[in-house]
C-alpha positions as CSV (number, residue, x, y, z in Angstrom):
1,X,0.0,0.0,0.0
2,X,1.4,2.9,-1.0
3,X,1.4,6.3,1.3
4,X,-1.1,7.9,-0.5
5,X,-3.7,4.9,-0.3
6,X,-2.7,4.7,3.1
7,X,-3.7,8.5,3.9
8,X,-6.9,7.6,1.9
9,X,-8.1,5.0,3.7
10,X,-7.3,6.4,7.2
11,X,-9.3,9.5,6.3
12,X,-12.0,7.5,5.1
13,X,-11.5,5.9,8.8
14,X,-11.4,9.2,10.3
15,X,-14.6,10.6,8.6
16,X,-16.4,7.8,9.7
17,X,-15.9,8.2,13.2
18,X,-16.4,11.6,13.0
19,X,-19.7,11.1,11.6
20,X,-20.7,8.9,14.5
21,X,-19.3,10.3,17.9
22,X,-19.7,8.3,20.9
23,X,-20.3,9.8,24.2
24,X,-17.8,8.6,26.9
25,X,-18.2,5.0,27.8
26,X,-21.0,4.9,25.3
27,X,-18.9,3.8,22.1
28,X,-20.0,1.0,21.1
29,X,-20.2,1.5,17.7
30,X,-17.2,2.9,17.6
31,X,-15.7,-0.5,19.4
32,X,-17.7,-2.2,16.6
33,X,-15.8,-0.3,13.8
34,X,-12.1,-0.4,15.4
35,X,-12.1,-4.3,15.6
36,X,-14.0,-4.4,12.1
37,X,-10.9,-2.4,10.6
38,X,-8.4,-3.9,12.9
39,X,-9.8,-8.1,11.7
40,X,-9.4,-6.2,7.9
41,X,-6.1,-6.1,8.4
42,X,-5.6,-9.3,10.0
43,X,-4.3,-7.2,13.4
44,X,-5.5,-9.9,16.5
45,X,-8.2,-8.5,19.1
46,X,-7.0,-9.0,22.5
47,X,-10.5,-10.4,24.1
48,X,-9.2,-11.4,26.7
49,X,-9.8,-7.9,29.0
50,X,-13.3,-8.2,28.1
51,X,-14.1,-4.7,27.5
52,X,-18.1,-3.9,27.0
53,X,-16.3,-0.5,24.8
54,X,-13.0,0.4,23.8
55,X,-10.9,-2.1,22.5
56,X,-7.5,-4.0,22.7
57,X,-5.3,-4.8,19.9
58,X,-1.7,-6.9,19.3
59,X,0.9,-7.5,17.2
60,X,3.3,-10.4,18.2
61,X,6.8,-9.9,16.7
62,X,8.3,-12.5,15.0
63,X,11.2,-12.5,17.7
64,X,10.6,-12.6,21.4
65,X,11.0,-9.3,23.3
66,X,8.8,-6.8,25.2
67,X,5.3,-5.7,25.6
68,X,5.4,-1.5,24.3
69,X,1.8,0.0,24.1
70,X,0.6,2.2,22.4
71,X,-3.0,4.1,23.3
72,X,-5.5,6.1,21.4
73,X,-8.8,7.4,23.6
74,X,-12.0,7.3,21.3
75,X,-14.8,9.1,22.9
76,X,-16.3,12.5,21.6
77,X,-17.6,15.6,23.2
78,X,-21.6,16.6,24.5
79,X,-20.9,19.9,21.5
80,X,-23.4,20.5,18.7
81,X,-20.7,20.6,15.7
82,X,-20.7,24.1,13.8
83,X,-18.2,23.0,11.4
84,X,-20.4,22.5,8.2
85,X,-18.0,20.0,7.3
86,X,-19.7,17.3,4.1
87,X,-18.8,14.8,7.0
88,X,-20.2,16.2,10.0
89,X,-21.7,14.5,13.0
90,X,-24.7,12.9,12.4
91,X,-25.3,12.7,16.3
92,X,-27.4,16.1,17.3
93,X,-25.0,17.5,20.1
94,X,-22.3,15.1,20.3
95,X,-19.0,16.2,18.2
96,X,-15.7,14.7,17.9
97,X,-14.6,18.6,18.9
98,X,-11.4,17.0,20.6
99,X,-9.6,15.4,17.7
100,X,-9.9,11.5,19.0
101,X,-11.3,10.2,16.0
102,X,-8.1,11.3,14.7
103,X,-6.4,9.5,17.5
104,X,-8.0,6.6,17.1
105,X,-7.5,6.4,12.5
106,X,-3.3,7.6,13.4
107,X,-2.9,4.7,15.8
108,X,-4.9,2.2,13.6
109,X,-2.5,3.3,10.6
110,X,0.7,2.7,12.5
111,X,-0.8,-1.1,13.4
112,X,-1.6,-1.6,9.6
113,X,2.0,0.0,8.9
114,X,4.0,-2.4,11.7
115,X,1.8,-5.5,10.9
116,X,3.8,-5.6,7.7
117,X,6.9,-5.3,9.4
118,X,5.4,-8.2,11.9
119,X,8.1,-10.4,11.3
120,X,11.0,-8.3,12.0
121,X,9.6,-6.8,15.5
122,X,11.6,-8.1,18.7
123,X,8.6,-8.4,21.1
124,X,5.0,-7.6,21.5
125,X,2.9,-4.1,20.4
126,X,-0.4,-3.8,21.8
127,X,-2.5,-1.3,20.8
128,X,-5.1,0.5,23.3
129,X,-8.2,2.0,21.7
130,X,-9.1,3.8,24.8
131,X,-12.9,4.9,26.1
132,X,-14.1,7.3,28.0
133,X,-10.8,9.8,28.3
134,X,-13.3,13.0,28.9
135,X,-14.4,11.9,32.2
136,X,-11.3,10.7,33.3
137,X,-12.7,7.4,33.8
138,X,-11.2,4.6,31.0
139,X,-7.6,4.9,31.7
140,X,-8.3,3.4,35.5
141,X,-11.0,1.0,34.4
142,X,-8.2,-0.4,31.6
143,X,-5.9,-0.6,34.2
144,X,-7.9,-2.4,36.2
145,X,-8.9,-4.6,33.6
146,X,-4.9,-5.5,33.2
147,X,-4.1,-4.0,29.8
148,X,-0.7,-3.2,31.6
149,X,0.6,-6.4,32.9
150,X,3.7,-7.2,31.1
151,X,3.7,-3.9,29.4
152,X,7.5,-2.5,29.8
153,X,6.6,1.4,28.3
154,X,3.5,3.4,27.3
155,X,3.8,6.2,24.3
156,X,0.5,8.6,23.8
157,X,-0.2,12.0,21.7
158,X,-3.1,14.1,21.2
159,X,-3.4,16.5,18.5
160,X,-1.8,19.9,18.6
161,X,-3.8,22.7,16.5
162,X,-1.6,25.5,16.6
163,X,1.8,22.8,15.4
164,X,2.0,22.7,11.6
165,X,1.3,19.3,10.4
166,X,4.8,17.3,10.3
167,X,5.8,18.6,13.6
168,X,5.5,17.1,16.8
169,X,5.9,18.0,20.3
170,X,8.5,17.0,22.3
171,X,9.2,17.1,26.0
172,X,10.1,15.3,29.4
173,X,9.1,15.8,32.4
174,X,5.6,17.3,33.9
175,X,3.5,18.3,30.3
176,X,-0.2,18.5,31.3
177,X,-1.8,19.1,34.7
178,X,-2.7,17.1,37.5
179,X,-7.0,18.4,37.7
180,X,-8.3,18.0,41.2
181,X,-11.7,19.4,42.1
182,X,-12.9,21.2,45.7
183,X,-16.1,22.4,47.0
184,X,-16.4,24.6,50.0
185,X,-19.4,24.6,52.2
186,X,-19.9,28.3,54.6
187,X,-22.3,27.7,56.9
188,X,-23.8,30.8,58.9
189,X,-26.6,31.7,60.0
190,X,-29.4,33.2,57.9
191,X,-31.6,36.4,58.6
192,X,-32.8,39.5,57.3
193,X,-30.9,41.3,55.3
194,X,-31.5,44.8,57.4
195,X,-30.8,43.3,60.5
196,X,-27.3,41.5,59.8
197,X,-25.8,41.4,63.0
198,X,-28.4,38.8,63.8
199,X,-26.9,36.9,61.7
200,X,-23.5,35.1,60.7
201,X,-23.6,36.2,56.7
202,X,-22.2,33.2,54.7
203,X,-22.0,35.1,51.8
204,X,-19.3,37.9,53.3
205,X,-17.3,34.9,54.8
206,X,-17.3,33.4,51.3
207,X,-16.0,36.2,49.6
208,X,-12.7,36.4,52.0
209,X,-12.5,32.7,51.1
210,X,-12.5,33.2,47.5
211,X,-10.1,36.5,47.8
212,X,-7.8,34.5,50.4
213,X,-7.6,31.6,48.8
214,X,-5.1,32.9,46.1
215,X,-2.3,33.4,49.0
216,X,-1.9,29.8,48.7
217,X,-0.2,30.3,45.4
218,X,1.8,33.8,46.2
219,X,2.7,33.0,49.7
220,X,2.6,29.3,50.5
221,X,4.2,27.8,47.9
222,X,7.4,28.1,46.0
223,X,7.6,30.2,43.2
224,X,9.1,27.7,41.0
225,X,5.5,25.7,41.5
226,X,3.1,26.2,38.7
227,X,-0.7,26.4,40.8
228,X,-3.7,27.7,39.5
229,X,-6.2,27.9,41.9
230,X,-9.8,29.0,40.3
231,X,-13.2,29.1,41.9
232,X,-15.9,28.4,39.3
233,X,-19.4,28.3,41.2
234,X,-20.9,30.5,44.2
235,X,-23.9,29.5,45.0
236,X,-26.3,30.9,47.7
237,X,-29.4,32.7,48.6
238,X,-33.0,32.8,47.0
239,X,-34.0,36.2,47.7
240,X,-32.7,39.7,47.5
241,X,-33.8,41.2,51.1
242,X,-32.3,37.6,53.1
243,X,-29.2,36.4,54.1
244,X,-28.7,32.9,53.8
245,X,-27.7,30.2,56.0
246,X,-25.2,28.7,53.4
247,X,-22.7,29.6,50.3
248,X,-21.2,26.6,48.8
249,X,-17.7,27.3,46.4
250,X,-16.6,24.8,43.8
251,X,-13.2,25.2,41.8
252,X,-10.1,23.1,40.4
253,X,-6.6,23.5,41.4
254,X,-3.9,22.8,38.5
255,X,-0.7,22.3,38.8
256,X,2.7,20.3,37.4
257,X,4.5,19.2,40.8
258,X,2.9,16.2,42.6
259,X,4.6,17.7,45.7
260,X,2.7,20.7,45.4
261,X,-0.1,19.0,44.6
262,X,-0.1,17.4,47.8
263,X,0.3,20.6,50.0
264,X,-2.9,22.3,48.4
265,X,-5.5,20.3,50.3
266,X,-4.3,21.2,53.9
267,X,-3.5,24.5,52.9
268,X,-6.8,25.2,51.5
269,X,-8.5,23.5,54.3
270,X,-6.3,25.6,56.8
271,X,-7.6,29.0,55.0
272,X,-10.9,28.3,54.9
273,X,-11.8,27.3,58.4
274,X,-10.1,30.0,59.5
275,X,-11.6,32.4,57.7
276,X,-15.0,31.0,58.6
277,X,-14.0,31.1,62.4
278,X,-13.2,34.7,62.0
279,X,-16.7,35.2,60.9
280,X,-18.2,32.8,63.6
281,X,-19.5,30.2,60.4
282,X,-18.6,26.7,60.0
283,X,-16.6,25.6,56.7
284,X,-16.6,22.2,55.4
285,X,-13.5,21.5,52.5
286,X,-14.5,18.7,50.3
287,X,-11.6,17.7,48.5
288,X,-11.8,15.3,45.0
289,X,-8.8,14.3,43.6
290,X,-9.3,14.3,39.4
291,X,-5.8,13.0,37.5
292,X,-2.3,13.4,38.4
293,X,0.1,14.8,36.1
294,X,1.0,14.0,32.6
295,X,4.6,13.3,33.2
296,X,7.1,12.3,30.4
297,X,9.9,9.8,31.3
298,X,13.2,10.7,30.7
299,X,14.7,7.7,29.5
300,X,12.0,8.0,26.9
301,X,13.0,11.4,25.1
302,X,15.8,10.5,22.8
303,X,13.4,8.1,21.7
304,X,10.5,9.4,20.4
305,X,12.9,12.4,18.7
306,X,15.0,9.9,17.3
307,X,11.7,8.3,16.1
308,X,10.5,11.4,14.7
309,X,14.1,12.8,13.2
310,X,14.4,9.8,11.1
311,X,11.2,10.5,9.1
312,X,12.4,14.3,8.6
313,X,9.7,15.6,10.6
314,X,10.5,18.8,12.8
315,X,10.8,18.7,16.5
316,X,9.9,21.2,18.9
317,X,10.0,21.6,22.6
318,X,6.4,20.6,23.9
319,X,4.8,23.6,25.2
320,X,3.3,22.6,28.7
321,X,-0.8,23.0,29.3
322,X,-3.1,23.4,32.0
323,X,-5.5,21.2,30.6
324,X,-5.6,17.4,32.2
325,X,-5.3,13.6,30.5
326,X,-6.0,10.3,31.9
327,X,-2.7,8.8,29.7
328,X,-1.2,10.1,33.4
329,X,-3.2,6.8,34.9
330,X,-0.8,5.0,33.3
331,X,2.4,6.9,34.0
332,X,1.5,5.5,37.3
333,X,2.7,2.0,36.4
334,X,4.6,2.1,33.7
335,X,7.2,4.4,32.2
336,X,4.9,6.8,29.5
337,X,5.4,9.2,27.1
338,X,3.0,11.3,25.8
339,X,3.6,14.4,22.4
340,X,1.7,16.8,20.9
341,X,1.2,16.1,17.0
342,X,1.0,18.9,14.7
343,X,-2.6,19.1,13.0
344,X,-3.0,23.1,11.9
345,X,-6.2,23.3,12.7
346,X,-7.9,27.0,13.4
347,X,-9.9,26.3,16.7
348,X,-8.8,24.8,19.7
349,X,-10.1,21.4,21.5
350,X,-13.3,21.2,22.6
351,X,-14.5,24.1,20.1
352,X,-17.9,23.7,18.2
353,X,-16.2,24.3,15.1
354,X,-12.8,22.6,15.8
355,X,-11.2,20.8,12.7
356,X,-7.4,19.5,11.5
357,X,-5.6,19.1,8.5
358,X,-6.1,15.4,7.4
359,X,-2.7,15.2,6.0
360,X,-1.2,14.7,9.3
361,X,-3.2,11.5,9.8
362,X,-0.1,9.8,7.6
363,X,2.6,11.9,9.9
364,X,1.1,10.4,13.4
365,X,1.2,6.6,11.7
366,X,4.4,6.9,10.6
367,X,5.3,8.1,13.7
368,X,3.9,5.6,16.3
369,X,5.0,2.5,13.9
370,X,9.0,4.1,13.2
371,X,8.5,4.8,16.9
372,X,7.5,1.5,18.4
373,X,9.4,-0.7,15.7
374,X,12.5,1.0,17.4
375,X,11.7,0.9,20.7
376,X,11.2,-3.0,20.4
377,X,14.4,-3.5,18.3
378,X,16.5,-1.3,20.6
379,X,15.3,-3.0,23.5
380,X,16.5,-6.5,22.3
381,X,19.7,-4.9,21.7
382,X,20.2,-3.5,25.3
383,X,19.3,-6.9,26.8
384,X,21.7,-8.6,24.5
């Protein structure tokens, strides 16, 4: 198959999916069709984790050697699509407005590019069509399931839209956020609003909360620590002449340091309630921990440039964001890297009218096959 057949049918692949978008932990279908083009190909379906969606796929060299796994996430986005594209979803207000059908074609091209090179692989590639990334739920339930066992590294991407296509993103280290999720409850008591000191007024302890709660960043951790704290929701009161009894704050902390991740919780706790007790309320901190950080192993960089130098394709240094992904899950357990791959597209993820340029559908196979072809082969050399 040449390249340009190759592009052709991946698009095709792409299109498809894009048509159809699949809710998180939803896609079925889009199960259905993975393993349908995956059997085309003659690439074997893992069964064995017994997934009701997402799917498992391997490769088995023709030389004995590690496990390497590669993962695509293949759920779409609750987003009426404004794109007008001729292949637009068909699903009223579900969009693949993230880019993971484009995931999920790229990875099945690199297993129809390394199946032909089955022969010559020194170990085992298995291929992870991942559900339900937006809620943060498949990576654990994978996981769980044992897609890891035996796996010795993990390689990831998601699109990029503001990288050219042919250039990926390259970086170790911390990349994308850890997300973790709070709610505050104030607690007062409520009264009429003329008469407020018969009350304790939630609402003014709130606001110090909200106001104070930055101090964690500017004067409790180090500068060098990347924190965002933001409060989203303020919720409280029904009428405008009565104070309530209760305000309840909900926000998300992001940072890149897993040590200052761990600090934010007590320190948060520690500002609340004493904010509250300067007011005379009560302050309950609910605390929900989200995803831990994306972060890239070292021993994994030359690699994937190397991988991505061969082809000609340009590197860059990965630009960090704020924005969370559940590939961390399996940093966990196994050495992971995750890249950004070029797409020039002109909105960003989760935009109603978010596109890509198709072309780098052919880039990101390339990539992941030159990419996992050497990782296996390289390995058998170290242990030899």
């Amino acid at each position: 198959m040449t390249d340009q057949l190759l592009l052709n049918k991946l698009i095709d692949i792409r299109r498809e999916l894009h048509r159809f978008p699949e809710l998180s932990m939803k896609e079925y279908e889009t199960t259905k069709r993975i393993k349908k083009w995956l059997k085309h190909y003659d690439i074997s379906i893992a069964d064995a984790f017994q997934l009701d969606v997402g799917a498992v796929a391997e490769i088995v060299g023709g030389k004995p050697g590690p496990i390497l796994a590669i993962r695509a996430d293949i759920d779409a986005l609750p987003i009426e699509e404004k794109t007008n594209l001729p292949f637009a979803s068909e699903v009223n207000g579900v969009m693949h407005a993230c880019g993971h059908d484009f995931h999920t074609a790229s990875i099945i091209g690199a297993a129809i590019l390394l199946k032909k090179r089955q022969q010559e692989l020194c170990g085992t590639i298995r291929f992870i069509f991942q559900p339900g990334e937006e809620t943060a739920s498949g990576a654990k339930m994978l996981v769980e399931k044992g897609v890891l066992e035996g796996v010795e590294a993990i390689f990831g991407m998601h699109n990029k839209p503001d990288l050219p296509v042919g250039t990926i993103g390259i970086k170790p280290g911390p990349l994308m956020a850890s997300v973790d999720r709070f709610e505050i409850d104030v607690k007062g008591v409520g009264g009429h609003a003329g008469i407020p000191e018969k009350t304790i007024d939630p609402i003014a302890a709130a606001g110090q909360i909200v106001t104070s709660l930055q101090t964690i960043v500017s004067r409790n951790l180090s500068p060098f620590q990347n924190v965002v704290v933001s409060i989203t929701q303020i919720h409280g009161g029904s009428s405008w002449n009565v104070i309530p009894d209760k305000v309840t704050l909900e926000g998300t902390v992001r940072t890149f340091q897993e040590e200052a991740r761990e600090k934010i919780p007590a320190l948060m706790k520690r500002t609340a309630e004493g904010i509250g007790a300067a007011f005379g309320a009560s302050v309950d901190v609910k605390w929900y921990p989200y995803l831990p950080v994306v972060n890239n192993d070292d021993t994994l960089e030359k690699l994937a440039t190397k991988a991505a130098e061969d082809l000609s394709y340009q590197v860059v240094e990965a630009e960090q964001s704020p924005g969370g992904e559940d590939f961390a899950v399996y940093q966990q357990h196994v050495p992971g890297f995750f890249v950004w791959m070029g797409t020039a597209g002109e909105y960003e993820w989760h935009h109603p009218s978010f596109s890509l340029n198709e072309e780098a559908l052919l880039v990101a196979a390339s990539y992941f096959a030159n990419l996992s072809f050497h990782f296996l082969n390289s390995f058998h050399y170290r242990k030899n």
